[in-house]
py3Dmol code that shows the C-alpha trace and the ligand (Angstrom):
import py3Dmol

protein = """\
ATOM      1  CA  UNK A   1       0.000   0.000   0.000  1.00  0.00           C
ATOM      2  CA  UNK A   2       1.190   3.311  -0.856  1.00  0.00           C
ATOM      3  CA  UNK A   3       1.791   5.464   2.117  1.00  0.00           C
ATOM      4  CA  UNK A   4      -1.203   8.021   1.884  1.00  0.00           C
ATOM      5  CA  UNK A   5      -3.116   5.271   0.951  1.00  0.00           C
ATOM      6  CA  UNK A   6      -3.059   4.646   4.563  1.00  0.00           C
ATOM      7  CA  UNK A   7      -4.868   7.802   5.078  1.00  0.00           C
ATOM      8  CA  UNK A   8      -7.225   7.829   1.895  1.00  0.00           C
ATOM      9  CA  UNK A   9      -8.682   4.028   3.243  1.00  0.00           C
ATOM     10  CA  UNK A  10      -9.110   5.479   6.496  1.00  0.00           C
ATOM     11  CA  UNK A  11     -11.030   8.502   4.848  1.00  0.00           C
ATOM     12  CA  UNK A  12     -13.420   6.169   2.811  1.00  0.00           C
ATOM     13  CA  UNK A  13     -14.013   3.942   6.145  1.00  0.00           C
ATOM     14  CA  UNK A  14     -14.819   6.852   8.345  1.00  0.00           C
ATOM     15  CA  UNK A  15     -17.272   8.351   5.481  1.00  0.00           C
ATOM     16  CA  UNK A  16     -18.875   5.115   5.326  1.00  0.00           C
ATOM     17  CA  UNK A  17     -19.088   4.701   9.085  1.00  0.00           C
ATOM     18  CA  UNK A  18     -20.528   8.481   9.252  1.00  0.00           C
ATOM     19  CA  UNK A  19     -23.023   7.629   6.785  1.00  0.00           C
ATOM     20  CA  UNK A  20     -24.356   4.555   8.572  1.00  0.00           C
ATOM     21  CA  UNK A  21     -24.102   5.562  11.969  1.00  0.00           C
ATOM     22  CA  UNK A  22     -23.574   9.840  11.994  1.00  0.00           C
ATOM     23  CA  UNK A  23     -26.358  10.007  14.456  1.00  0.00           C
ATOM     24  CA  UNK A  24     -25.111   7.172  17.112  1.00  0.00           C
ATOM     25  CA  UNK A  25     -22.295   8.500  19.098  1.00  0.00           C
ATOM     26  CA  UNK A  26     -21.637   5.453  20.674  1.00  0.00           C
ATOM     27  CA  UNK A  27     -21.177   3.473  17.375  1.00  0.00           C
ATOM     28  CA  UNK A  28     -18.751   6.331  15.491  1.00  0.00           C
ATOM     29  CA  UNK A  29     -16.497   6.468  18.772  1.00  0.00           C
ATOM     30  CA  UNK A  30     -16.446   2.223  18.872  1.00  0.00           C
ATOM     31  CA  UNK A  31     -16.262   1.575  15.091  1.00  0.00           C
ATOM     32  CA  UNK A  32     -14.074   4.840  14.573  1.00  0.00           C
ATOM     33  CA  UNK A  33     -11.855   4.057  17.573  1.00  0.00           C
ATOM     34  CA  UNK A  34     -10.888   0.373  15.197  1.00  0.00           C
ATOM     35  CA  UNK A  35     -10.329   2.324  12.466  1.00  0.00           C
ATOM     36  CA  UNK A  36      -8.122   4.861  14.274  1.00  0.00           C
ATOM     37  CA  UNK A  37      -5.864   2.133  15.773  1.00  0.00           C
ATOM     38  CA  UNK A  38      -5.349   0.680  12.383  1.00  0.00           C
ATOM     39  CA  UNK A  39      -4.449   4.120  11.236  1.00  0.00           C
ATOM     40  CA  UNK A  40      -2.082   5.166  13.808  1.00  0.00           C
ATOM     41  CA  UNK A  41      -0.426   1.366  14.132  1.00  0.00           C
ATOM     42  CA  UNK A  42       1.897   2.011  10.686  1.00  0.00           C
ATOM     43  CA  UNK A  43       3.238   5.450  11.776  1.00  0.00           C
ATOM     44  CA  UNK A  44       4.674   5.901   7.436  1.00  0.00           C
ATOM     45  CA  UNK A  45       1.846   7.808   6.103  1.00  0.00           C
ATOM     46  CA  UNK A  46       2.101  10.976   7.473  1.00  0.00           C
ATOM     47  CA  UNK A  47       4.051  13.919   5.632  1.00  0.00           C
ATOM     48  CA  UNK A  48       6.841  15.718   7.409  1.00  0.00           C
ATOM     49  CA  UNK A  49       5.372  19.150   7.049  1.00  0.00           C
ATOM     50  CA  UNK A  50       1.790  17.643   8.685  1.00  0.00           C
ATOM     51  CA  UNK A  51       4.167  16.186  11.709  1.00  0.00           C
ATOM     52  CA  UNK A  52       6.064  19.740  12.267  1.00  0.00           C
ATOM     53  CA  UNK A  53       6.659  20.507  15.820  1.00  0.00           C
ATOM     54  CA  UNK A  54       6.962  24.569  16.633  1.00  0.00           C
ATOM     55  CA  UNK A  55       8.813  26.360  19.303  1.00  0.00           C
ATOM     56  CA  UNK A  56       5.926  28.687  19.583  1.00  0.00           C
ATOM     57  CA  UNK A  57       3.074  26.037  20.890  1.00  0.00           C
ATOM     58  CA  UNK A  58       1.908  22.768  19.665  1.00  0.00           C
ATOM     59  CA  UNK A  59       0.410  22.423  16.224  1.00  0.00           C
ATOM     60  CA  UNK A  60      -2.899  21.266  15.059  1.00  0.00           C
ATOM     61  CA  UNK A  61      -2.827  20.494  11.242  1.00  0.00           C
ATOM     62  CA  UNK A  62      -5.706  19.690   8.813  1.00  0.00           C
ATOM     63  CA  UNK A  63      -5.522  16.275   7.130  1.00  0.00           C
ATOM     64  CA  UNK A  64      -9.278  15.852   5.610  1.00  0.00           C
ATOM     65  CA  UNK A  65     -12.269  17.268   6.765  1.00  0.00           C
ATOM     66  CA  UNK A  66     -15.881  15.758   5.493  1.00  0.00           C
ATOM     67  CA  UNK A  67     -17.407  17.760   2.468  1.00  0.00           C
ATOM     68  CA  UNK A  68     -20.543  18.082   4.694  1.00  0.00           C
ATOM     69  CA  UNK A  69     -18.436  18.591   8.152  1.00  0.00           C
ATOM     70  CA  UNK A  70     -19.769  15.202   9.946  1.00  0.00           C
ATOM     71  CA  UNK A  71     -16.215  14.228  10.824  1.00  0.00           C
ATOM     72  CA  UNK A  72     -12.590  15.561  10.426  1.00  0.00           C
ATOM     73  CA  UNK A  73      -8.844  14.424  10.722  1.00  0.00           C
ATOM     74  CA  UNK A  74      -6.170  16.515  12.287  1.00  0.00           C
ATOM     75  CA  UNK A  75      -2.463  15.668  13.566  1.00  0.00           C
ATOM     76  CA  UNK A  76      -1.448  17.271  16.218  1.00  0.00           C
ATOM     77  CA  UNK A  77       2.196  17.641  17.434  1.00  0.00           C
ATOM     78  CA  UNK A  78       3.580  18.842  20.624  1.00  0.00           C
ATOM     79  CA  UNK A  79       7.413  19.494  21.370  1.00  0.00           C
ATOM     80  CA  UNK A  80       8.394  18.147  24.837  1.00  0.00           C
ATOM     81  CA  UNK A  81       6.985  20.336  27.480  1.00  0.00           C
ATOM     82  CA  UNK A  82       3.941  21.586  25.470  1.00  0.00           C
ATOM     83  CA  UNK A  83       0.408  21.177  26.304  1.00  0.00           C
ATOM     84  CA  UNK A  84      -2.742  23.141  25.672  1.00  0.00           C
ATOM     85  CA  UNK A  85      -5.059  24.827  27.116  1.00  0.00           C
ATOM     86  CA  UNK A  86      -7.974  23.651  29.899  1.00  0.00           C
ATOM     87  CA  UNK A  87     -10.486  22.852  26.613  1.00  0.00           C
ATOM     88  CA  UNK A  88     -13.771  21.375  25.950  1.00  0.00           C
ATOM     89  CA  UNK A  89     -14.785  20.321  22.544  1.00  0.00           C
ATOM     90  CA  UNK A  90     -18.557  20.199  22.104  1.00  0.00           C
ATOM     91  CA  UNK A  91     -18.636  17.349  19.835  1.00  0.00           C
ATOM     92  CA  UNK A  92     -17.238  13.407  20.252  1.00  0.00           C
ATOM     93  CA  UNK A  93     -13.572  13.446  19.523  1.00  0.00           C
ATOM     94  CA  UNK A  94     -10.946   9.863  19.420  1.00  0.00           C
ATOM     95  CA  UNK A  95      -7.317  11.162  19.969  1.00  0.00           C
ATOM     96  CA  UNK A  96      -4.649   8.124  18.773  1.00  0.00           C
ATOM     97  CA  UNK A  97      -1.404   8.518  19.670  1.00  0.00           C
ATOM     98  CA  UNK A  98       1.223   7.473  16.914  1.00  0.00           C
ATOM     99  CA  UNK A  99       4.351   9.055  17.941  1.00  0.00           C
ATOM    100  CA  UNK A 100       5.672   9.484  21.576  1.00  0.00           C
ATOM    101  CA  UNK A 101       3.515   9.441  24.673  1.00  0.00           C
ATOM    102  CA  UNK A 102       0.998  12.555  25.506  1.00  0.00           C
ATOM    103  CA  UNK A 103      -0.356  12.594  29.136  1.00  0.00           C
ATOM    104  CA  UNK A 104      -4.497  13.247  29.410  1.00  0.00           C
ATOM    105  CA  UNK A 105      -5.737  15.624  32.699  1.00  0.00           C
ATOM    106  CA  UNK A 106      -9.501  15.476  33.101  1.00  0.00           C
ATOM    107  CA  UNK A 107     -11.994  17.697  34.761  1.00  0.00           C
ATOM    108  CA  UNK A 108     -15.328  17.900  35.163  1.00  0.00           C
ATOM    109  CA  UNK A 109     -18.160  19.936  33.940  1.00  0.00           C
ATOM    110  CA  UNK A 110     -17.616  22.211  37.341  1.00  0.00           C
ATOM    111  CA  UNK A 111     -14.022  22.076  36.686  1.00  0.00           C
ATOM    112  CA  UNK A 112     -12.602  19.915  39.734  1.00  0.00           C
ATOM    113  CA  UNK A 113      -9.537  17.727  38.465  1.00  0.00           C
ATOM    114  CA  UNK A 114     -10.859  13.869  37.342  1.00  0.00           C
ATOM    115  CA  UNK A 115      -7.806  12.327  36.818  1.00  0.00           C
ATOM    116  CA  UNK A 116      -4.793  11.930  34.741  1.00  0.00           C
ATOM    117  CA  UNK A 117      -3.624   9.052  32.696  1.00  0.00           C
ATOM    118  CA  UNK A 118      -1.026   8.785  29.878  1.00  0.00           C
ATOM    119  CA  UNK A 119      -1.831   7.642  26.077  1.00  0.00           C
ATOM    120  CA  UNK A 120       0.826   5.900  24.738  1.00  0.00           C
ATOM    121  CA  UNK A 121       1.926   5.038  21.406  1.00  0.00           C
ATOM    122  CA  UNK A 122      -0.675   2.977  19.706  1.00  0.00           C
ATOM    123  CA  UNK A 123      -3.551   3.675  22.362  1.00  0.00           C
ATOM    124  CA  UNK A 124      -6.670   5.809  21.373  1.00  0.00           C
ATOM    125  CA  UNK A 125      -8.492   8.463  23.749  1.00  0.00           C
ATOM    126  CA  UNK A 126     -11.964   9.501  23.659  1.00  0.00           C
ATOM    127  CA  UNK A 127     -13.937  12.764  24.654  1.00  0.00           C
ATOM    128  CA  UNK A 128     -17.353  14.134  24.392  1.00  0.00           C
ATOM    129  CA  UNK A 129     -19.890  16.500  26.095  1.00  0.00           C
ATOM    130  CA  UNK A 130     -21.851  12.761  27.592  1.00  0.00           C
ATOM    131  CA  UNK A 131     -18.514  11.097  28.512  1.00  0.00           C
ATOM    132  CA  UNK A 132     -16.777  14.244  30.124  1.00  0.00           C
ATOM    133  CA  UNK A 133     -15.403  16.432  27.467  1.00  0.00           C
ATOM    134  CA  UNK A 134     -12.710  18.965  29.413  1.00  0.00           C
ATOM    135  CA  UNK A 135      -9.139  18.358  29.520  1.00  0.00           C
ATOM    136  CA  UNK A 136      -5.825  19.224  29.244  1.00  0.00           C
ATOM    137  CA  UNK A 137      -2.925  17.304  27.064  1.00  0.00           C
ATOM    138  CA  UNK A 138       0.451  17.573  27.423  1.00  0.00           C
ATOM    139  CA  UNK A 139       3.369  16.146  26.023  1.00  0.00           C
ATOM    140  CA  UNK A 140       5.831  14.908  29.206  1.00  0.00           C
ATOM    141  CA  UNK A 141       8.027  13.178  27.645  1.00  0.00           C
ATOM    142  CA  UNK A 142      11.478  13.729  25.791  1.00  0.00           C
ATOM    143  CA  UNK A 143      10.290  13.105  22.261  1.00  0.00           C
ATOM    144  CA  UNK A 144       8.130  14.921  20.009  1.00  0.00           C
ATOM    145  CA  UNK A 145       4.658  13.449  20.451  1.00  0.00           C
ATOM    146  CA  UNK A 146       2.428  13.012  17.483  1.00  0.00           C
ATOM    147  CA  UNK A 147      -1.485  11.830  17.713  1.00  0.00           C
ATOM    148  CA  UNK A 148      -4.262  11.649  14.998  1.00  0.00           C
ATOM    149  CA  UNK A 149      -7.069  13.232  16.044  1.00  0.00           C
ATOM    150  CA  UNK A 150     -10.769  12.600  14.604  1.00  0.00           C
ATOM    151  CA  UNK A 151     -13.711  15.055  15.593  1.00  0.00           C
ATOM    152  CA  UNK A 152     -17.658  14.776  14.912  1.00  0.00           C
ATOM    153  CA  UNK A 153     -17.203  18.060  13.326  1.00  0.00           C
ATOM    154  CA  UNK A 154     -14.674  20.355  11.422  1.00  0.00           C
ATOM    155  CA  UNK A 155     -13.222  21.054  14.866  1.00  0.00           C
ATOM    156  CA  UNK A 156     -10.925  24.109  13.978  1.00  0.00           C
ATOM    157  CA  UNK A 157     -14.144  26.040  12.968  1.00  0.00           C
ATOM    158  CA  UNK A 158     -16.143  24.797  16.122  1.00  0.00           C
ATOM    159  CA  UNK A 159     -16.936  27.928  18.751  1.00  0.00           C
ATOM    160  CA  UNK A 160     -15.403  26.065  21.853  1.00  0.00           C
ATOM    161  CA  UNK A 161     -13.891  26.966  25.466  1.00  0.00           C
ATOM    162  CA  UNK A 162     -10.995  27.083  27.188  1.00  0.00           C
ATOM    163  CA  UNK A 163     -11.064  27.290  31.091  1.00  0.00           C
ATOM    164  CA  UNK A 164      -9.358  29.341  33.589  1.00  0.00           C
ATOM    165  CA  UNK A 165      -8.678  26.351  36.082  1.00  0.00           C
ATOM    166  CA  UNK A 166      -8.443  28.409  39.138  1.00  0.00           C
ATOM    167  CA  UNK A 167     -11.505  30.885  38.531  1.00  0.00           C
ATOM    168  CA  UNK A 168     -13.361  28.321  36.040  1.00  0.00           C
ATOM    169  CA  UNK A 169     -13.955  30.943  33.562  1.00  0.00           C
ATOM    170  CA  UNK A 170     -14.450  30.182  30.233  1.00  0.00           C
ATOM    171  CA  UNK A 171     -13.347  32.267  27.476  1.00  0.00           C
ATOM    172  CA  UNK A 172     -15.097  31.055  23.607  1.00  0.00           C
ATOM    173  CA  UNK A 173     -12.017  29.204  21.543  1.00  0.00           C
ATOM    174  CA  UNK A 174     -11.771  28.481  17.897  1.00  0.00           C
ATOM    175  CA  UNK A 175      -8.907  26.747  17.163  1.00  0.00           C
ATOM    176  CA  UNK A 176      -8.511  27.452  13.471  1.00  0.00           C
ATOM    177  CA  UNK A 177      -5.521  25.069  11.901  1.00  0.00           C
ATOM    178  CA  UNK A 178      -1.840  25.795  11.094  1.00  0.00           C
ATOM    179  CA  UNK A 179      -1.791  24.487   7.343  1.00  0.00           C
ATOM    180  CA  UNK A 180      -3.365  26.200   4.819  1.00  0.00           C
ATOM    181  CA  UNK A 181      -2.917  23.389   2.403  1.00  0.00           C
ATOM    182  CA  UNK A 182      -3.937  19.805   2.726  1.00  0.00           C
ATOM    183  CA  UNK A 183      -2.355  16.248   2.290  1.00  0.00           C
ATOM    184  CA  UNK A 184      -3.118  14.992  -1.242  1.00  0.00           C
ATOM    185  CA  UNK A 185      -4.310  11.486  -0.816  1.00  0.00           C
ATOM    186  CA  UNK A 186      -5.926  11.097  -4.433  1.00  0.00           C
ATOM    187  CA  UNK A 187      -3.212  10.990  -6.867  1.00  0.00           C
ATOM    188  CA  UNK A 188      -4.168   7.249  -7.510  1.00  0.00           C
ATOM    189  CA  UNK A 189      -2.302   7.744 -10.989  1.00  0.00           C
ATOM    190  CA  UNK A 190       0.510   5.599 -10.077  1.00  0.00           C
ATOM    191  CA  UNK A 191      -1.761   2.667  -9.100  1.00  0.00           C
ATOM    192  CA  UNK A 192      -4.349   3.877 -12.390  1.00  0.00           C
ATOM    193  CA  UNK A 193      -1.353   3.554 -15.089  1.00  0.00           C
ATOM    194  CA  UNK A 194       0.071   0.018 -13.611  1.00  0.00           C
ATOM    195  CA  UNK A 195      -0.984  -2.546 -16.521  1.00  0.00           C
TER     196      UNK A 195
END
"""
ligand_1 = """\
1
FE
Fe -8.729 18.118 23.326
"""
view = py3Dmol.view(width=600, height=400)
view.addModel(protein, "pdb")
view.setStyle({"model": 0}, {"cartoon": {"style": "trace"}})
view.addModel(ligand_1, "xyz")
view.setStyle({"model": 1}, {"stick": {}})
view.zoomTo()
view.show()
């Protein structure tokens, strides 16, 4: 399989999977958390420029997002020492961690700390407003960390929160995305001209 192939069977699967089962949260974070670990277990696929770390923060890049914005795919890299923001998300989200390790700290809806647990290479996360929705991820360790995110929604454009974790103020968040071009997964002419 050609590398982005990787990413352009994952794209068909999820579309499919959106199709049959958009509506049934449950089902597209079960059936989307297979596909995501099949996705992030080959860690070949993935352009250098989509797997950038920055000095200035960690990096959220745009890999496909749905023509009708049911679902989208993001990598997201963090340098050693980076995390973001206390965050909700408003829609379900899987997080799959392909490179490094990234460490998950939970809160509740009245922002009280819920817990902390790492998600290590291979292992997939999962968030949403009915399973608890507000953390904070961080990358701990000494390597650049790199996860495949996958949202019920074009999450850069979503009108979302971060917290204040002392006060519990929120403060309305759109992430936006640091590429302004996306992964080309649909040159099949290589494959197309083979006799
Ligand atoms: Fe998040």
């Amino acid at each position: 399989m050609s590398k982005l192939a990787r990413l352009r069977s994952f794209i068909h699967d999820m579309t499919r999977l959106v199709e049959r089962h958009g509506e049934d949260e449950q089902r597209m974070l079960d059936e989307g958390e297979k596909l995501l670990r099949g996705l992030i277990a080959q860690d070949d696929w993935l352009p250098g420029e989509f797997a950038r770390a920055s000095p200035g923060g960690y990096r959220q890049y745009l890999l496909h997002c749905d023509p009708l914005e049911r679902f989208s795919v993001v990598s997201f890299v963090w340098m050693p020492g980076q995390k973001t923001p206390v965050h909700d998300h408003t829609v379900w989200g899987l997080v799959g961690v392909m490179r490094g390790e990234e460490t998950c700290e939970e809160y509740s809806k009245d922002l009280k700390p819920a817990g902390r647990h790492p998600v290590r290479r291979g292992q997939v996360d999962r968030v949403s407003p009915r399973i608890g929705d507000i953390h904070v991820v961080s990358n701990d360790g000494a390597e650049v960390a790199v996860s495949i995110h996958v949202y019920g929604a074009n999450i850069g454009a979503v009108r979302r929160h971060t917290f204040d974790p002392a006060s519990g103020t929120p403060r309305d968040f759109v992430s936006g995305y640091a590429n302004a071009t996306l992964p080309n997964p649909w040159d099949r002419s290589g494959e197309a001209s083979r006799p």
